[in-house]
C-alpha positions in Angstrom: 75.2 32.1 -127.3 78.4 33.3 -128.1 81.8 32.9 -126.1 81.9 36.0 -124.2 78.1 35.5 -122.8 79.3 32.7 -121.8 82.1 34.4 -119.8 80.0 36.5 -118.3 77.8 34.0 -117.2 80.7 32.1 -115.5 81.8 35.4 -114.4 78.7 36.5 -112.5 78.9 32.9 -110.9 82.2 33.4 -109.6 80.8 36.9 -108.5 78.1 35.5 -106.6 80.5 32.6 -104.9 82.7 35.7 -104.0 80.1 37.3 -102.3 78.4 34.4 -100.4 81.9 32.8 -99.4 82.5 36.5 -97.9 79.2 36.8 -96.0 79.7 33.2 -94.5 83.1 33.1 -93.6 83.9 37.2 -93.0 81.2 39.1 -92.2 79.4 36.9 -90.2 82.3 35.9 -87.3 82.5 39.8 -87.3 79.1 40.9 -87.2 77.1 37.9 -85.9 73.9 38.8 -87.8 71.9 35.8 -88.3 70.7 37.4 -91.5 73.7 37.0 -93.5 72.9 33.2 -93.8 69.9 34.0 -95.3 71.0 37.2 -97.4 74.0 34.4 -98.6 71.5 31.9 -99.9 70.3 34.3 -102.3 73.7 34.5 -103.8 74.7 30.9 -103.8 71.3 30.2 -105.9 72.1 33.2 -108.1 75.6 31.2 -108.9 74.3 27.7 -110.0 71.2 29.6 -111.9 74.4 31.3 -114.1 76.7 28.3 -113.9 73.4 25.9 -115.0 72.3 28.2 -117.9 76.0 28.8 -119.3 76.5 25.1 -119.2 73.0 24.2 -120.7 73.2 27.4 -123.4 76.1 25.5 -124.7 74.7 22.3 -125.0 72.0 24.3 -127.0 74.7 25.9 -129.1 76.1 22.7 -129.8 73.1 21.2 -130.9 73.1 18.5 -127.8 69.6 19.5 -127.2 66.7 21.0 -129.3 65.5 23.4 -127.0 65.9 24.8 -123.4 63.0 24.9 -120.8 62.1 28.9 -120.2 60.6 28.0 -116.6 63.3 28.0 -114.3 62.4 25.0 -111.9 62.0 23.0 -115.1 65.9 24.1 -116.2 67.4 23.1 -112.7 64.9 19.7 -113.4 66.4 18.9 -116.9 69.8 19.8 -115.6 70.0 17.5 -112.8 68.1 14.5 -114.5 70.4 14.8 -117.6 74.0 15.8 -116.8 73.7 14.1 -113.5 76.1 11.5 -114.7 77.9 13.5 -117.1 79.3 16.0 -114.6 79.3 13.5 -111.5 76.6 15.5 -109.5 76.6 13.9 -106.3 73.6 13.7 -103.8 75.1 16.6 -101.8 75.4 18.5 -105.0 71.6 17.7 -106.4 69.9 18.7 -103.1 72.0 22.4 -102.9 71.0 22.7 -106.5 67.2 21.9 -105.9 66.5 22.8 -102.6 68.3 26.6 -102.5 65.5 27.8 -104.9 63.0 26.9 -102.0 64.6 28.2 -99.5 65.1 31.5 -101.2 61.5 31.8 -101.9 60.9 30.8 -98.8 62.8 33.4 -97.5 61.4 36.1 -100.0 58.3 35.7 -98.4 59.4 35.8 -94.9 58.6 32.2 -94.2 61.1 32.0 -91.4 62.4 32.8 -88.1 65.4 31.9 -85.8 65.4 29.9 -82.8 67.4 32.2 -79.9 70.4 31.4 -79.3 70.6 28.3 -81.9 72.8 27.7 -85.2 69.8 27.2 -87.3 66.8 28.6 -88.4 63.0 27.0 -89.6 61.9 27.4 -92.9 57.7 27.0 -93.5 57.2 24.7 -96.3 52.8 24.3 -97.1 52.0 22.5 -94.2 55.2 22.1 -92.4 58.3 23.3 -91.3 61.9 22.4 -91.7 65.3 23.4 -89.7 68.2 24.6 -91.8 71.5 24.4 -89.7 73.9 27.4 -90.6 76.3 24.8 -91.2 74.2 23.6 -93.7 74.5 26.9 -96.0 78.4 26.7 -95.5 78.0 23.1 -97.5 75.8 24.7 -100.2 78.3 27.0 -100.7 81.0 24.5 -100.7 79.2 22.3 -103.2 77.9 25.1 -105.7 81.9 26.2 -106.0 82.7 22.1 -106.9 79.7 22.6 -109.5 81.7 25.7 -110.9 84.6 23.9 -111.0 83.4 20.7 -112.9 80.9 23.2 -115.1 83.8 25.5 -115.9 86.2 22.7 -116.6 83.6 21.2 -118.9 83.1 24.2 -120.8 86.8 24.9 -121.0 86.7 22.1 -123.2 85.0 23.3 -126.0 86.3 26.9 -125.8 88.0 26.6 -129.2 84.7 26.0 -130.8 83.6 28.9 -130.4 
Protein backbone atom coordinates (compact mmCIF):
# COMPACT_ATOMS: atom_id res chain seq x y z
CA UNK A 1 0.00 0.00 0.00
CA UNK A 2 1.43 3.13 -0.69
CA UNK A 3 0.68 6.58 1.07
CA UNK A 4 -1.84 8.05 -1.15
CA UNK A 5 -4.14 4.68 -1.04
CA UNK A 6 -3.95 5.19 2.10
CA UNK A 7 -5.41 8.76 1.78
CA UNK A 8 -7.99 7.69 -0.11
CA UNK A 9 -9.01 5.14 1.97
CA UNK A 10 -9.19 7.65 4.93
CA UNK A 11 -10.69 9.94 2.48
CA UNK A 12 -13.66 7.75 1.48
CA UNK A 13 -14.20 7.24 5.27
CA UNK A 14 -14.50 10.73 5.99
CA UNK A 15 -16.82 10.73 2.83
CA UNK A 16 -19.07 8.28 4.18
CA UNK A 17 -19.13 10.00 7.91
CA UNK A 18 -20.06 13.12 5.81
CA UNK A 19 -22.83 11.61 4.27
CA UNK A 20 -24.35 9.52 7.20
CA UNK A 21 -23.83 12.57 9.80
CA UNK A 22 -26.03 14.58 6.97
CA UNK A 23 -28.77 11.94 6.58
CA UNK A 24 -29.14 11.72 10.55
CA UNK A 25 -28.91 15.06 11.66
CA UNK A 26 -30.28 17.16 8.24
CA UNK A 27 -32.25 15.36 6.12
CA UNK A 28 -34.10 13.47 8.41
CA UNK A 29 -35.68 16.51 10.91
CA UNK A 30 -36.54 17.83 7.36
CA UNK A 31 -38.00 15.02 5.64
CA UNK A 32 -38.98 12.57 8.44
CA UNK A 33 -38.47 9.43 6.29
CA UNK A 34 -37.84 6.64 8.44
CA UNK A 35 -35.60 5.23 5.63
CA UNK A 36 -32.79 7.49 6.08
CA UNK A 37 -31.83 5.55 9.28
CA UNK A 38 -31.53 2.73 7.37
CA UNK A 39 -30.08 4.14 3.97
CA UNK A 40 -27.39 5.85 6.85
CA UNK A 41 -26.28 2.47 8.19
CA UNK A 42 -25.05 1.55 4.93
CA UNK A 43 -22.64 4.47 5.02
CA UNK A 44 -21.50 4.31 8.53
CA UNK A 45 -20.41 0.49 7.82
CA UNK A 46 -18.86 1.62 4.41
CA UNK A 47 -16.57 4.16 6.81
CA UNK A 48 -15.06 1.67 9.42
CA UNK A 49 -14.76 -1.07 6.33
CA UNK A 50 -12.19 1.86 4.80
CA UNK A 51 -10.87 3.15 8.13
CA UNK A 52 -10.27 -0.87 9.21
CA UNK A 53 -8.54 -1.82 5.90
CA UNK A 54 -6.32 1.50 5.74
CA UNK A 55 -5.28 0.86 9.29
CA UNK A 56 -4.73 -2.95 8.90
CA UNK A 57 -2.99 -2.46 5.08
CA UNK A 58 -0.46 -0.59 7.03
CA UNK A 59 0.18 -2.93 9.65
CA UNK A 60 0.69 -5.27 6.55
CA UNK A 61 3.05 -2.72 4.93
CA UNK A 62 4.98 -2.53 8.00
CA UNK A 63 5.46 -5.99 8.41
CA UNK A 64 3.28 -6.13 11.89
CA UNK A 65 1.39 -8.93 10.36
CA UNK A 66 2.13 -11.63 7.70
CA UNK A 67 -1.01 -11.56 5.97
CA UNK A 68 -4.51 -9.97 5.88
CA UNK A 69 -7.78 -12.13 6.02
CA UNK A 70 -9.66 -11.63 2.38
CA UNK A 71 -13.19 -12.50 4.01
CA UNK A 72 -14.53 -9.43 5.34
CA UNK A 73 -16.17 -10.63 8.70
CA UNK A 74 -12.86 -12.27 9.45
CA UNK A 75 -10.99 -8.63 8.84
CA UNK A 76 -13.45 -6.73 11.28
CA UNK A 77 -12.72 -10.20 13.66
CA UNK A 78 -8.85 -9.87 13.50
CA UNK A 79 -9.28 -6.12 13.92
CA UNK A 80 -11.20 -6.04 16.95
CA UNK A 81 -9.49 -9.02 18.72
CA UNK A 82 -6.00 -7.44 17.97
CA UNK A 83 -5.90 -3.72 18.10
CA UNK A 84 -8.63 -3.73 20.65
CA UNK A 85 -6.17 -2.57 23.23
CA UNK A 86 -3.86 -0.76 20.94
CA UNK A 87 -6.37 1.84 19.78
CA UNK A 88 -8.58 1.78 23.05
CA UNK A 89 -11.74 0.27 21.32
CA UNK A 90 -14.37 0.48 23.77
CA UNK A 91 -17.42 -1.77 24.17
CA UNK A 92 -19.60 0.94 22.50
CA UNK A 93 -17.09 1.01 19.72
CA UNK A 94 -16.65 -3.03 19.15
CA UNK A 95 -20.48 -3.60 19.01
CA UNK A 96 -20.97 -0.52 16.11
CA UNK A 97 -18.01 -2.15 14.40
CA UNK A 98 -19.53 -5.75 14.57
CA UNK A 99 -23.00 -5.40 14.60
CA UNK A 100 -23.47 -2.67 11.54
CA UNK A 101 -22.47 -5.38 9.04
CA UNK A 102 -25.57 -7.34 10.29
CA UNK A 103 -27.72 -4.90 10.22
CA UNK A 104 -26.90 -3.84 6.71
CA UNK A 105 -27.37 -7.24 5.47
CA UNK A 106 -30.22 -7.40 7.25
CA UNK A 107 -31.43 -4.60 5.66
CA UNK A 108 -30.22 -5.62 2.07
CA UNK A 109 -32.57 -8.33 2.32
CA UNK A 110 -35.45 -6.43 3.58
CA UNK A 111 -35.45 -8.10 6.98
CA UNK A 112 -37.18 -5.27 8.58
CA UNK A 113 -40.12 -3.08 9.18
CA UNK A 114 -41.04 -0.09 11.40
CA UNK A 115 -43.36 -0.01 14.22
CA UNK A 116 -46.01 3.15 13.51
CA UNK A 117 -45.43 5.88 15.11
CA UNK A 118 -42.18 4.62 17.10
CA UNK A 119 -38.38 5.69 17.10
CA UNK A 120 -37.19 2.36 16.21
CA UNK A 121 -37.45 -0.33 13.90
CA UNK A 122 -37.09 -4.54 14.17
CA UNK A 123 -34.44 -6.21 12.55
CA UNK A 124 -35.02 -10.39 11.75
CA UNK A 125 -32.02 -12.14 12.87
CA UNK A 126 -32.52 -16.45 12.05
CA UNK A 127 -35.02 -17.18 14.48
CA UNK A 128 -35.55 -13.86 16.11
CA UNK A 129 -35.97 -10.43 16.00
CA UNK A 130 -34.25 -7.38 17.48
CA UNK A 131 -35.33 -3.55 17.95
CA UNK A 132 -32.86 -0.97 16.82
CA UNK A 133 -33.79 2.55 18.43
CA UNK A 134 -32.99 5.47 15.89
CA UNK A 135 -31.07 6.77 18.53
CA UNK A 136 -29.05 3.92 18.42
CA UNK A 137 -27.70 4.70 14.66
CA UNK A 138 -26.94 8.30 15.93
CA UNK A 139 -24.33 6.50 18.45
CA UNK A 140 -22.91 4.32 15.63
CA UNK A 141 -22.24 7.16 13.94
CA UNK A 142 -20.81 8.93 16.74
CA UNK A 143 -18.50 6.12 17.61
CA UNK A 144 -17.35 5.14 13.92
CA UNK A 145 -16.14 9.11 13.76
CA UNK A 146 -14.00 8.50 17.41
CA UNK A 147 -12.67 5.27 15.41
CA UNK A 148 -11.57 7.74 12.58
CA UNK A 149 -10.07 9.85 14.83
CA UNK A 150 -7.91 7.34 16.88
CA UNK A 151 -7.29 5.33 13.38
CA UNK A 152 -6.23 8.56 11.57
CA UNK A 153 -4.16 9.74 14.41
CA UNK A 154 -2.46 6.35 14.55
CA UNK A 155 -1.62 6.39 11.00
CA UNK A 156 -0.50 10.01 11.16
CA UNK A 157 2.19 8.62 13.00
CA UNK A 158 3.99 6.74 10.62
CA UNK A 159 3.27 9.03 7.60
CA UNK A 160 7.01 9.76 7.20
CA UNK A 161 7.58 6.21 6.53
CA UNK A 162 6.17 6.13 3.71
Amino acid sequence: MNFENKLDLLDQARKELIIADHMLYVTFPLVKEKTLFLNSLEHVNLAIKFMVKAFLEREEKMKNISRLPKNEIFLINFFTKEYEARLGLNKKTLEAITLLPKLVDAKNRKQYFFESNRDYFIIKEGFGTRRIEFQKIKDFLNEAKKLYKKISDDLNKTDWMF
